[in-house]
N, C-alpha and C positions, 0 to 999 in steps of 0.2 A: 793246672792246679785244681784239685779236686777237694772239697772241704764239704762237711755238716754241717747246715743251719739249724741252729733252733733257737724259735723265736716264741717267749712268754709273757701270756699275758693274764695277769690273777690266776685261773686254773686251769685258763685253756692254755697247750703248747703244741705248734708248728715245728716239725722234724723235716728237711728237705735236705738234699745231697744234688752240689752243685756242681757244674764243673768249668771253670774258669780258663779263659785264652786270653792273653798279652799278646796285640799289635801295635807294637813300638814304633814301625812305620811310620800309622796312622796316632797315635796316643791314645790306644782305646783299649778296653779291658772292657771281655765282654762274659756273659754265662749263660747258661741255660741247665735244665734238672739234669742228672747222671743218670741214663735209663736202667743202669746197671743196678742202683741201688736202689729201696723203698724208698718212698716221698708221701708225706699227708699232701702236695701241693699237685695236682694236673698240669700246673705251669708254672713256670718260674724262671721267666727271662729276661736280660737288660745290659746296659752298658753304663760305663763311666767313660767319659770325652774329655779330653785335655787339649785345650787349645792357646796360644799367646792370646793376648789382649793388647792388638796396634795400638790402640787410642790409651792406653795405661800402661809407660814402661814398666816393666818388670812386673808384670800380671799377668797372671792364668783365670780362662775362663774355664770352671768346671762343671759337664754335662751329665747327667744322671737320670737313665731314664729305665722303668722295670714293668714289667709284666707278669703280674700273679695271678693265678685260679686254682680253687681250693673246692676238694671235694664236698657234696653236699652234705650237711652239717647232721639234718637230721634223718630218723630212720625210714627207710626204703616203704614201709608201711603204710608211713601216713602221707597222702595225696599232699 
């Protein structure tokens, strides 16, 4: 699954293109950036974890875990 993020914040906005795998096996959905497309991100990788919860019938424990790096902000120029 291959999708656009973009994420806004006041006037800054984050443009990154993901691309998404379901392991149904395991209950994990995981992503990392689509090299194919531009990204303002260096990195942009993680999962989401679906697990029972023995000790709580009828509960899901959810894992979520991400890894971002973002190009330096300011210009090349100045030290």
């Amino acid at each position: 699954i291959k999708v656009r993020v973009v994420i806004g914040v006041g006037l800054l906005k984050i443009t990154s293109h993901v691309h998404h795998v379901l392991d149904r096996l395991h209950n994990q959905l995981t992503w990392t950036l689509d090299p194919s497309k531009p990204s303002d991100l260096v990195q942009n990788t993680g999962h989401w974890l679906l697990r029972e919860e023995p000790a709580r019938p009828n509960s899901t424990a959810v894992y979520y875990s991400a890894t971002h790096a973002h190009r330096p902000t300011r210009p090349p120029h100045i030290p």
